[in-house]
C-alpha positions as CSV (number, residue, x, y, z in Angstrom):
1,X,0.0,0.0,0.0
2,X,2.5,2.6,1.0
3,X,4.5,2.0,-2.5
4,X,1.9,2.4,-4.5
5,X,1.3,5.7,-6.6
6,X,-2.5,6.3,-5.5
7,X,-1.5,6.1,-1.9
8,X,1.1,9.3,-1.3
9,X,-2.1,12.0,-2.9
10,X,-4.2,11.0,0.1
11,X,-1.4,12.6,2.5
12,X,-2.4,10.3,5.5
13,X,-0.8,10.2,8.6
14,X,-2.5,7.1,10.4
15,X,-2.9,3.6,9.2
16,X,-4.2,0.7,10.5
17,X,-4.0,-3.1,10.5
18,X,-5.3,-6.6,12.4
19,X,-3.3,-9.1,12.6
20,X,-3.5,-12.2,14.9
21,X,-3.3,-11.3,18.6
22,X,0.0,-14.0,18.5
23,X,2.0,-12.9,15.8
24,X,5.4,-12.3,17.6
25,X,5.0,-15.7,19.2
26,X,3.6,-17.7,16.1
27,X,5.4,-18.0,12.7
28,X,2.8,-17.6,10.6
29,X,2.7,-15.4,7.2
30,X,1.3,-12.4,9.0
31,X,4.4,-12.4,10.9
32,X,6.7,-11.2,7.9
33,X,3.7,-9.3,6.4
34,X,3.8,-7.1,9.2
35,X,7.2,-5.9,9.0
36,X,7.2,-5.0,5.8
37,X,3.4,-3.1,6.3
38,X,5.1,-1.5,9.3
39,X,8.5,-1.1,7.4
40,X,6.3,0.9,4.7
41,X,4.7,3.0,7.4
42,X,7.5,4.0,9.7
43,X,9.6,4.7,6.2
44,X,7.0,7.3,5.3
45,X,6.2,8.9,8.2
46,X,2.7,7.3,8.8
47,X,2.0,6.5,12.3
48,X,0.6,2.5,12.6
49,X,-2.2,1.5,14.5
50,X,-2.0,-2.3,15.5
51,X,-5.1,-4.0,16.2
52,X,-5.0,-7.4,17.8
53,X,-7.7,-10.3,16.9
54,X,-8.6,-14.0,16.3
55,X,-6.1,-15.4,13.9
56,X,-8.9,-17.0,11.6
57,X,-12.5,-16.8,12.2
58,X,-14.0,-20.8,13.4
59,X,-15.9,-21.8,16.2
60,X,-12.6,-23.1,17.4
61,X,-11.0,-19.5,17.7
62,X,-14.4,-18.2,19.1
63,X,-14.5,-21.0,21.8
64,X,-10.6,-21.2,22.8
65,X,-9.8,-17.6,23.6
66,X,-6.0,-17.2,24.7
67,X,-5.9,-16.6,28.4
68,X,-4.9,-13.1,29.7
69,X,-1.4,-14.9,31.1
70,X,-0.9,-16.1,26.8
71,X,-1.9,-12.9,25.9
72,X,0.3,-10.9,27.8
73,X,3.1,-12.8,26.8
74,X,2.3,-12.0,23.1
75,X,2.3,-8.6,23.5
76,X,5.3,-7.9,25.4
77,X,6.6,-10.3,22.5
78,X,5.1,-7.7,20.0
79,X,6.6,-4.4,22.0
80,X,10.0,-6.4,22.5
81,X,9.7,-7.3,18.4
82,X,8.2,-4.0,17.3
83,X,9.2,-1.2,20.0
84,X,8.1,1.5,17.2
85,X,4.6,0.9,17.3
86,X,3.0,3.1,20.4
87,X,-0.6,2.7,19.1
88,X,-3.0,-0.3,19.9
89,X,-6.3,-1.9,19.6
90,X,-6.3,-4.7,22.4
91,X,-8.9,-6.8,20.6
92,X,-10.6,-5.8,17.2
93,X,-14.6,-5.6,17.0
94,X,-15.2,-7.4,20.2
95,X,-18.7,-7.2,20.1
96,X,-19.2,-9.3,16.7
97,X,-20.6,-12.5,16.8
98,X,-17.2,-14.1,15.2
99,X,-14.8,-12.9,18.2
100,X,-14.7,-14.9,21.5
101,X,-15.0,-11.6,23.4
102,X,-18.4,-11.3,22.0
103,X,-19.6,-13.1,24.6
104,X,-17.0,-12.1,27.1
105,X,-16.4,-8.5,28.1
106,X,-14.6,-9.0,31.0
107,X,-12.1,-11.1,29.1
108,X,-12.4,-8.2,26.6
109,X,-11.7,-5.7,29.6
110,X,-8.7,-8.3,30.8
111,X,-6.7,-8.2,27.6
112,X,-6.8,-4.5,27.7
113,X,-5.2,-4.0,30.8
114,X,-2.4,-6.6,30.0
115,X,-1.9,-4.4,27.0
116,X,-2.1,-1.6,29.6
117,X,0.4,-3.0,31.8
118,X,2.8,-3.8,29.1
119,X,3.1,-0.5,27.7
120,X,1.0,2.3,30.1
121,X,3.0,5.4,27.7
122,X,1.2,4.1,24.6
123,X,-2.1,4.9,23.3
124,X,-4.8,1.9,23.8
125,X,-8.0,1.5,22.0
126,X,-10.1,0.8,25.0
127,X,-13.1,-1.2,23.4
128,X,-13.5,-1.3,19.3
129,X,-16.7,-2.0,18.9
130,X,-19.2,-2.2,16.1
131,X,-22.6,-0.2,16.1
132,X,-24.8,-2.9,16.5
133,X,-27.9,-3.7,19.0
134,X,-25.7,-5.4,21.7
135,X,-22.9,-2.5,22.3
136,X,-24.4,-1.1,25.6
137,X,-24.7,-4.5,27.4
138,X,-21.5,-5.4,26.3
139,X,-20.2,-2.1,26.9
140,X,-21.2,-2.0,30.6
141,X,-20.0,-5.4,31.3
142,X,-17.0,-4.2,30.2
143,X,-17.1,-0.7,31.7
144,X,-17.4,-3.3,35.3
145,X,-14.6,-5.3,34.6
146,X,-12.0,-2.8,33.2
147,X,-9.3,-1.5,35.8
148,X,-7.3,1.2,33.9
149,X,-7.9,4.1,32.6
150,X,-10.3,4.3,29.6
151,X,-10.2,7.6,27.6
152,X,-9.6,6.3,24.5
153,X,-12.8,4.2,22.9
154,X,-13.4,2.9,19.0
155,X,-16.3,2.6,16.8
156,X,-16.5,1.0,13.2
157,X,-19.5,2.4,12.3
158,X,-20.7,0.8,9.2
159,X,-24.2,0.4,9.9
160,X,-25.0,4.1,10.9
161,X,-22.9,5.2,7.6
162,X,-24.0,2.7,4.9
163,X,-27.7,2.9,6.0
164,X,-27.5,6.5,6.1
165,X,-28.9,6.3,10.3
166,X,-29.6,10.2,11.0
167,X,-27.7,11.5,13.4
168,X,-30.3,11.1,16.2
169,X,-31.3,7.8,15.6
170,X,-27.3,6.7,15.4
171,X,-24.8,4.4,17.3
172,X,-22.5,7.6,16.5
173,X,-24.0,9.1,18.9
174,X,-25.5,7.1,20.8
175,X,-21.6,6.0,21.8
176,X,-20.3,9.5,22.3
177,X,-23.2,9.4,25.4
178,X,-22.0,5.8,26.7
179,X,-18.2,6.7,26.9
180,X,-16.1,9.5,28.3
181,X,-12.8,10.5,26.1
182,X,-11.4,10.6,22.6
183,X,-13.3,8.1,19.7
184,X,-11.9,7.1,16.8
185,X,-13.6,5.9,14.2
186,X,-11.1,3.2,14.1
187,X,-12.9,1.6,10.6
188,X,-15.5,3.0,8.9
189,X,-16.1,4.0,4.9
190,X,-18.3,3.1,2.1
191,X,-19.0,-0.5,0.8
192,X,-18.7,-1.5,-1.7
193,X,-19.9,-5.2,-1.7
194,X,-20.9,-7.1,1.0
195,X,-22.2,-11.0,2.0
196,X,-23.6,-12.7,4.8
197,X,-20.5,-14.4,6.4
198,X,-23.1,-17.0,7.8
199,X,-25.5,-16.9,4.5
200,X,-23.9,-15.7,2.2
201,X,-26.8,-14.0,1.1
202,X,-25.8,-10.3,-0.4
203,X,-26.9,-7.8,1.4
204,X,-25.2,-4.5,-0.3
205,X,-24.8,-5.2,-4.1
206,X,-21.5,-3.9,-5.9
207,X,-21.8,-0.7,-6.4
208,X,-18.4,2.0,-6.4
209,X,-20.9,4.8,-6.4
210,X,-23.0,4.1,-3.5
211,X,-19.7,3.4,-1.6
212,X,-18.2,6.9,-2.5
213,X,-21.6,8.5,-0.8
214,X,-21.7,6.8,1.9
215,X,-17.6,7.7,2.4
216,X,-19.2,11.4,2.0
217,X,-21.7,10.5,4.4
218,X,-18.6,9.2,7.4
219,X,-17.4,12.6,7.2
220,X,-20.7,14.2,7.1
221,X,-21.9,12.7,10.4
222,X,-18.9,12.7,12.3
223,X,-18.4,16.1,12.2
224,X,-21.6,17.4,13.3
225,X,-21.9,19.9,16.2
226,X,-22.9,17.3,18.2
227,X,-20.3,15.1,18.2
228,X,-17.3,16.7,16.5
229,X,-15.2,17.5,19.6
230,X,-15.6,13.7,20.4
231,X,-14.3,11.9,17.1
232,X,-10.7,13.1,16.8
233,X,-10.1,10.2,14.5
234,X,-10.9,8.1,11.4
235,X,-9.5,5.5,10.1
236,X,-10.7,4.5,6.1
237,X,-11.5,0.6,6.0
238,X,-9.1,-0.5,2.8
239,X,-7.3,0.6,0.1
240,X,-7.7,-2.2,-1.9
241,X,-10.6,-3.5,-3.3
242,X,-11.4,-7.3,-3.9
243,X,-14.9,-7.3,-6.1
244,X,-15.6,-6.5,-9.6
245,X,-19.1,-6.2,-11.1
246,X,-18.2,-9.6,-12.7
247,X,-16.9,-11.5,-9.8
248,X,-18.3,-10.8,-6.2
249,X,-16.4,-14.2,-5.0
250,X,-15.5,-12.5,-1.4
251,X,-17.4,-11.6,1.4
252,X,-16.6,-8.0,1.8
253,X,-15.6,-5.2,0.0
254,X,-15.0,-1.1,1.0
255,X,-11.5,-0.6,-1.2
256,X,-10.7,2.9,-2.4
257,X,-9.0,0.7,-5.3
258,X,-10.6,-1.7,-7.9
259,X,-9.1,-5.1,-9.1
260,X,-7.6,-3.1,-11.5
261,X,-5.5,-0.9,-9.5
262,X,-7.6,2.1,-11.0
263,X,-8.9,4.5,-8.1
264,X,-12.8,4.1,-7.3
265,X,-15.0,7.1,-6.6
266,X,-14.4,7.2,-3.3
267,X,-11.0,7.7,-3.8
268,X,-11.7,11.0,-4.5
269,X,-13.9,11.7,-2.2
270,X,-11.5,11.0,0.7
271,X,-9.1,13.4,-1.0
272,X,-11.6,16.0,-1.4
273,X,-12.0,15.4,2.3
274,X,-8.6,15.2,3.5
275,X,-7.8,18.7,1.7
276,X,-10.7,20.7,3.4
277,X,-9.2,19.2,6.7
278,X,-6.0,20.9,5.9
């Protein structure tokens, strides 16, 4: 991403990526995928964002969560592997049904601490949740079971942006009333394609020019009066794309690029955006 010609007109200054909450302890292909995403970033002055999550998405993973003792021993693997990276998301999405802290906030709130504890001068995703109907149960429980400080709290907030939710009647800012602190909108953007992981049923048709709307819309809603002062952050959910109109063979698609390399509309849009944020 950070060598390609489309990505240096954006001017970011953030970028995010999962990977599997034991890559510094596991040799796996995300291991040496990692260095070189981070190599990219560091070498061009963009700031990463490492978000930690299941390795591969089976009832396995969701049943056989690491404990916190394994998990803290990956990520002081990680900050002993990778001391340049200062920001973190201690678990992505832990509120979808796919992640074994869906059911288990405390363990949620658990694994943030140990991230805590392993590095209290960096900056910590509290809880990265999506803005669906069980984020203020989940969000209490872990509100309960959480022992360090929590001013830091992320939203993907797909749902409130691709159904076009009005401000009132969003998770957006419904969340800015749950939480105190920063949010970041730590993914969010248009889609472009998307299928039921457990159907496989589609639900949004391919379609580049709904996608560059609703990335109008992300920016729209996030900076109203109401909330503006709250989200100091967004992070633009991918680069590259992975449908054509031909082929919709995988489950999700929001990339600013298409299969051929050639920038979508919402390419544009984000650099439209970017600009009038100076």
């Amino acid at each position: 991403m950070f060598t390609d010609p489309l990505y240096a007109p954006l001017h970011l200054r953030y970028a995010r990526i999962v990977v599997p909450w034991n890559v510094a302890i596991s040799k796996t292909w995300a291991t040496d995928a990692l260095s070189d995403w981070l190599f990219g970033a560091l070498s061009t002055g963009v700031e990463p964002h490492v978000a930690f999550s299941s390795p591969i998405y089976t009832k396995y993973a969701k049943d056989h969560p690491p404990s916190v003792a394994t998990y803290r021993r990956a990520v002081r693997a990680f900050h002993h592997r990778w001391p340049g990276v200062r920001v973190f998301t201690a678990w992505n999405e832990e509120n979808f049904y796919y992640q074994p802290t869906a059911t288990r906030p405390a363990l949620a709130a658990h694994y943030y601490d140990a991230l805590w504890e392993t590095c209290p001068s960096c900056r910590i995703v509290a809880a990265d949740l999506l803005d669906q109907v069980n984020l203020p149960s989940w969000l209490a429980a872990f509100k309960k079971a959480v022992r360090h400080r929590t001013n830091l709290w992320g939203l993907h907030n797909y749902q409130d942006v691709n159904r076009r939710r009005r401000l009132s009647q969003s998770w957006t800012l419904r969340y800015s009333r749950l939480v105190k602190g920063q949010i970041w909108v730590t993914e969010g953007g248009g889609i472009v394609g998307l299928k039921s992981p457990s159907t496989g049923r589609t639900i949004f048709p391919y379609s580049p020019s709904r996608a560059a709307s609703s990335m109008r819309y992300m920016f729209r809603l996030i900076h109203m009066p109401q909330v503006r002062k709250r989200y100091t952050r967004a992070y633009v959910y991918c680069f590259f794309g992975a449908w054509n109109s031909q082929e919709e063979t995988n489950r999700w698609d929001s990339g600013l690029l298409g299969l051929n390399g050639q920038p979508r509309p919402a390419y544009s849009v984000l650099q439209q955006m970017v600009k009038a944020q100076g």
